[in-house]
Structure formats: structure tokens, C-alpha cells
N, C-alpha and C positions, 0 to 999 in steps of 0.2 A: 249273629250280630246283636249285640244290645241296643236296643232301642228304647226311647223314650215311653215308647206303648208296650213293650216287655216287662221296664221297668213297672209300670202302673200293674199288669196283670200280675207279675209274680210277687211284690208288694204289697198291692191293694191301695186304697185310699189314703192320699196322705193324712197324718192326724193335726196338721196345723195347716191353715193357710200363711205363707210365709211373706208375702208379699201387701202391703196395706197402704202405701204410697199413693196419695194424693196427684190429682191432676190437677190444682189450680187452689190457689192458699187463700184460707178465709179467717174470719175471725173467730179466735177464743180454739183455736186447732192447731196443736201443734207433733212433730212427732217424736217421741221418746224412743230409747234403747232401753231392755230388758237384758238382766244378765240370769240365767238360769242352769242349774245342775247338766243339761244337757246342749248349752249354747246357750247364743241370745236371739235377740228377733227385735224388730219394728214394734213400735207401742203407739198407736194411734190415739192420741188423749185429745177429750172435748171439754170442754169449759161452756156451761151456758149461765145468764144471768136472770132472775127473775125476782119482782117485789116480794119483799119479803121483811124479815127481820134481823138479819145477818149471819142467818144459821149456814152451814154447810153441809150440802147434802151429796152423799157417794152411792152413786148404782151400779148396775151389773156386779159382776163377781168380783170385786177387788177385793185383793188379799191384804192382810193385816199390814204390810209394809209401806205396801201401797196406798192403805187408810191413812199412816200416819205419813207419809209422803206429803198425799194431799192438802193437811190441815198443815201439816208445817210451812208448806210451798203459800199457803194463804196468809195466814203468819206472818211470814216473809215480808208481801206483799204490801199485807196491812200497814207493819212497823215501819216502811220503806213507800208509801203513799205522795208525801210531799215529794221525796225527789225525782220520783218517776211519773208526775205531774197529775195522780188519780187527786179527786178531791175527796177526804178521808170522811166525809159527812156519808157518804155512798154505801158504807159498808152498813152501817147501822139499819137503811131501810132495800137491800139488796141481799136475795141468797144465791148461793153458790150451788150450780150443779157440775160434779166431776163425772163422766163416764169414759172407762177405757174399752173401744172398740173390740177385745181379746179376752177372752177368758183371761182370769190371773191363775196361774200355775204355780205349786208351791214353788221357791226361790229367793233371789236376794233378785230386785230391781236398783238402777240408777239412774231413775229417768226424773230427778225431784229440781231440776233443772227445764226440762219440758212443761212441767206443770207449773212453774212457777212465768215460762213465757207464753202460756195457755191463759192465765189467769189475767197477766197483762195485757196481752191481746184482747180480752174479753170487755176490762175498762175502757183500755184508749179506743178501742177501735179498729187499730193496725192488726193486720193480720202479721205472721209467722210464715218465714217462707214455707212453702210447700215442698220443698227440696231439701231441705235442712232438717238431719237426728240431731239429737242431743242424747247427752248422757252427763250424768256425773251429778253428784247432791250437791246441795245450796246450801250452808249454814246459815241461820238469821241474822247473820251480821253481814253475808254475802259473799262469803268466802267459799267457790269452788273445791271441793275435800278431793284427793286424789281414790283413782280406784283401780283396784287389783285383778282384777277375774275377769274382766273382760278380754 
């Protein structure tokens, strides 16, 4: 009979934790979909704010998509300040830290939607629910782009 504990011994360790889901929604946390060569998976993305000069800074292993992800989804943000009611003086003396929870694995991601209500959360205050993916890119005009591979 296969078992759960069969599987683990004739296997061995899994090489991803699959699971990243939140117990209870904070701010500047939101979670994203990854689409990758062999599946996709949860993408736990943090947002934090600290004085600064406006720069943006990106840790852990994030992969090149995912850098430009990043600075696009802030972008966004910035150009779109008034009507999502940030006062735009903010960015000038505030930096940006992005870090995603996951190793970044070569691939294509569509999480440029997550990071951009990661960022928002992080201004207003409002947190993101805790129960809620997102997927799919943002143009900077804010136009949701369709996506294929997932």
C-alpha cells in the first residue's frame, strides 16, 4: 500500500516547500502565483518601508523578472499615487524593501500584480487579505495583461 511515509522514503525530501500560506493578513504581505517550467507555486512577497531616499531595494534571490517585476510594480504605484490616495511627497524621502519568501527559480513569474498590492498595503496601511493569490502583470497604465501558461 502507498503510503504517505513510502512516498517520503522512496523519494526522499521534497525539494520545495509548497505550501506558504498565511494565517492571518498584515501589512505590505501579499501573496503571488509563480508560473514556472515545471508548475507554479504560491509566492509569498514582503513589502517593508524605511527612511530613506527613494531608492529601491531587492533581497534574497530574486531573479531578473522578478527585479524588473519589482521596480515596475513601484512605477505603477508612484505614477498612480493621487488616486489611490498615497501622498506622492513620500516616496522622495522613503525606500522600498521587496523580499520574496522563495528562492527565485529560473522561469517566467506573473505575480507583478501582487507586488504592486504589496506596495499599496505598505502606504495605506490596509493589509491584503491573507487568503487571496493573485497572478497576472500590471501595465503602468493599469491594465491587467492576459496570461497563457499557467
Amino acid at each position: 500500500m502507498v503510503t504517505p511515509k513510502l512516498v517520503h522514503e522512496l523519494l526522499g525530501v521534497p525539494k520545495y516547500e509548497r505550501d506558504q500560506r498565511e494565517d492571518k493578513s498584515d501589512v505590505g504581505v501579499a501573496m503571488g502565483l509563480g508560473g514556472f517550467p515545471m508548475g507554479g507555486e504560491m509566492l509569498l512577497i514582503e513589502v517593508g518601508l524605511m527612511s530613506g531616499s527613494g531608492k529601491v531595494v531587492l533581497t534574497g534571490k530574486l531573479g531578473d523578472v522578478m527585479q524588473e517585476s519589482a521596480k515596475a510594480a513601484f512605477s505603477y504605484v508612484r505614477s498612480n499615487a493621487d488616486y489611490l490616495g498615497i501622498d506622492p511627497e513620500i516616496f522622495a524621502k522613503t525606500d522600498l524593501q521587496f523580499i520574496s519568501l522563495k528562492e527565485q527559480r529560473q522561469g517566467r513569474t506573473f505575480c507583478r500584480a501582487s507586488l504592486i498590492m504589496a506596495i499599496i498595503s505598505s502606504f495605506t496601511k490596509i493589509s491584503v487579505k491573507h487568503n487571496v493569490g493573485m497572478t497576472g502583470e500590471i501595465t503602468l497604465r493599469g491594465h491587467v495583461t492576459e496570461i497563457g501558461s499557467l
